[in-house]
C-alpha positions in Angstrom: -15.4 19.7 5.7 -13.4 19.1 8.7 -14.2 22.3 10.5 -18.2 21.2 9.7 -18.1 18.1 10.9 -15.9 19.3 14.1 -18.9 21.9 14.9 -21.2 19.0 14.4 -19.6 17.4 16.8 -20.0 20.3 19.3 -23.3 20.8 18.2 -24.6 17.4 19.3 -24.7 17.9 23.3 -26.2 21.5 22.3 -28.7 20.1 20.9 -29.8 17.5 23.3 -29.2 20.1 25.5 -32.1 22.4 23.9 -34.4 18.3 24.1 -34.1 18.5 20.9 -34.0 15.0 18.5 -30.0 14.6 17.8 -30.4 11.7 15.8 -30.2 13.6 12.2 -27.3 15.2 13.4 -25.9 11.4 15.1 -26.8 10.3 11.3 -24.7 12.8 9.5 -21.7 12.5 11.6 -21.8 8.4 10.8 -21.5 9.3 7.3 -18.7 11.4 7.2 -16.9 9.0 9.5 -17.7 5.8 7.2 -16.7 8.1 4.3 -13.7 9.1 5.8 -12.7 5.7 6.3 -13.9 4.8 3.0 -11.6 7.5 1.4 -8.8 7.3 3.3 -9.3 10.6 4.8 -7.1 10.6 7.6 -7.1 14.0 8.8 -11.4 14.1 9.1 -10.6 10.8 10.8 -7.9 12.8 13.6 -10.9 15.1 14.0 -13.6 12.1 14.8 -10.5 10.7 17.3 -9.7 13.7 19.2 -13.6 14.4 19.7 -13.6 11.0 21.4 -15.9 9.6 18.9 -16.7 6.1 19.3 -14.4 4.2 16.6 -16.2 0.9 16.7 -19.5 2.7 15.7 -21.4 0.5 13.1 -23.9 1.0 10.2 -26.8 -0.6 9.0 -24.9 -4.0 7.3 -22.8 -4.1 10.3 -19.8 -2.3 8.9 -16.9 -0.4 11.7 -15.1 2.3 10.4 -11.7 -0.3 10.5 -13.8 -2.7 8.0 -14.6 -0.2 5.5 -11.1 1.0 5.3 -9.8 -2.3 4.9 -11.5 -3.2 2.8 -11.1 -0.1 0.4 -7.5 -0.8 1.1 -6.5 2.4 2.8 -3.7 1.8 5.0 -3.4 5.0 6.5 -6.6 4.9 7.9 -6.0 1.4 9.3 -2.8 2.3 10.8 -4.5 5.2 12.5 -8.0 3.7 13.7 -5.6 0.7 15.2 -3.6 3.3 17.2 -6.0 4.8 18.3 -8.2 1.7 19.5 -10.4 0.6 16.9 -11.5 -2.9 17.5 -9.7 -4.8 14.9 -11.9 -8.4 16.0 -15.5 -6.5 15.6 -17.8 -8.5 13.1 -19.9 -7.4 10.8 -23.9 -8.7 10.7 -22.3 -11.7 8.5 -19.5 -12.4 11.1 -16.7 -10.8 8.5 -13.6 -9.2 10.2 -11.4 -6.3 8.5 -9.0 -8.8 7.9 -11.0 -11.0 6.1 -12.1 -7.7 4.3 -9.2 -7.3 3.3 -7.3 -10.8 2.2 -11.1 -10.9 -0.1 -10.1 -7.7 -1.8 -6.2 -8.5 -1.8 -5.1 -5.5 0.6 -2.0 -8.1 1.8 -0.1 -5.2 3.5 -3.7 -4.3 5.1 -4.0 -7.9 6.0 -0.5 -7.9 7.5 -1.5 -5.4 9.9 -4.6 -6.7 11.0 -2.7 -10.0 11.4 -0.4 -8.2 14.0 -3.5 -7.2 16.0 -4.9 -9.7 19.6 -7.7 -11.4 17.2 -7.7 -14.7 16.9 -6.7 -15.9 13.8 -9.4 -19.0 13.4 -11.9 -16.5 14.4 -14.9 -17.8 12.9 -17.7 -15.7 10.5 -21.4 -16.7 10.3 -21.0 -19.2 7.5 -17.8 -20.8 9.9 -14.9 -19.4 7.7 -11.6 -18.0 8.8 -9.2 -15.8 7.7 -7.0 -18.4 6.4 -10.3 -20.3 4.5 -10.1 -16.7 2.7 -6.7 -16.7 1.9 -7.0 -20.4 0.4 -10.6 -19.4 -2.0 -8.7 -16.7 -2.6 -5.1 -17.8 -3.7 -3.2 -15.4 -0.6 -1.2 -18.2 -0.5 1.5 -16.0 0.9 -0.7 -14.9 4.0 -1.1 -18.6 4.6 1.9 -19.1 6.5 1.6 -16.2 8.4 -1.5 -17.3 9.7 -0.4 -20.2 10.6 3.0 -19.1 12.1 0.2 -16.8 14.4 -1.9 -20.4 15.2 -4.5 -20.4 12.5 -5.6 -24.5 11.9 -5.0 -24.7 8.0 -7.2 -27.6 8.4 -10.0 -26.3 10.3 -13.2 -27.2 8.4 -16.3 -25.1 7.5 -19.6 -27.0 7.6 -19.1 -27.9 4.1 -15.6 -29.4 4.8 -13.8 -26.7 3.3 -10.3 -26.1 5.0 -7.6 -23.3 3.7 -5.4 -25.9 2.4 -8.1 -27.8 0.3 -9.6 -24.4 -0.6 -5.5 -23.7 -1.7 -5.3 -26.4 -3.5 -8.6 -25.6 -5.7 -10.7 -28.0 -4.1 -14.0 -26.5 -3.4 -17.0 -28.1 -1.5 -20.4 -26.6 -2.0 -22.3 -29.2 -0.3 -22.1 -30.7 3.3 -19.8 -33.8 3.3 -21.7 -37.4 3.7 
């Protein structure tokens, strides 16, 4: 499979080259690497890298290469898209991070890692939640202190008035405050 998707990747400015349509080929390509990262598959991942395929590539819901292996809890593949660049702040269409991805699924070494990375930690998705509003729904009460010992606002409020430490302590608001 590695050798395939390697001459895949060859084949691609051959056949825009020849003016032919490369977007079944482009297609193909974005599936093994989102099933790599899926699967943990680090070596089919070393062949996407040393092509100097573009890491933060996306699907249709959004999803990087970093997200999907967080999320599946492959740390390997973390570790390795992070070394090599992969953009550990990149958003899915909902505004989800890998290390939200992760803290929802309970990868805490994952989340660990990403914690390690530039982002900020009250980055913000599209319903205004943060990392550490996941680790309170959640009960990661242990990533709670990391987060803040990295400057995440345990009291930071989504625009229901949830916060991590109410959402810690089991109080849950699904209606806008009055």
């Amino acid at each position: 499979m590695r050798v395939v998707v390697f001459l895949l990747l060859g084949c691609l400015s051959i056949v825009a080259l020849a003016e032919q349509n490369p977007e079944a080929i482009k297609a193909q390509l974005q599936d093994y690497y989102f099933d790599a990262a899926r699967r943990g598959d680090v070596p089919m991942l070393e062949t996407f890298i040393d092509a100097g395929y573009y890491l933060d590539t996306r699907d249709a819901k959004g999803y990087t290469a970093l997200i999907l292996a967080a999320y599946h809890g492959q740390a390997p593949a973390v570790e390795r898209l992070l070394a090599a660049g992969a953009d550990a702040c990149a958003q899915d269409q909902h505004g989800n991070t890998a290390l939200m991805g992760a803290i929802f699924k309970g990868e805490l070494q994952i989340a660990r890692r990403l914690m390690a990375t530039d982002c900020s930690p009250d980055q913000r998705n599209g319903a205004g939640q943060t990392a550490a509003m996941y680790a309170g729904l959640f009960q990661r009460l242990e990533l709670l202190d990391a987060l803040q010992a990295k400057g995440a606002d345990l009291h930071a409020e989504d625009p229901l008035g949830n916060s991590a430490t109410r959402l810690a302590s089991g109080e849950i608001r699904t209606a806008a405050p009055r």
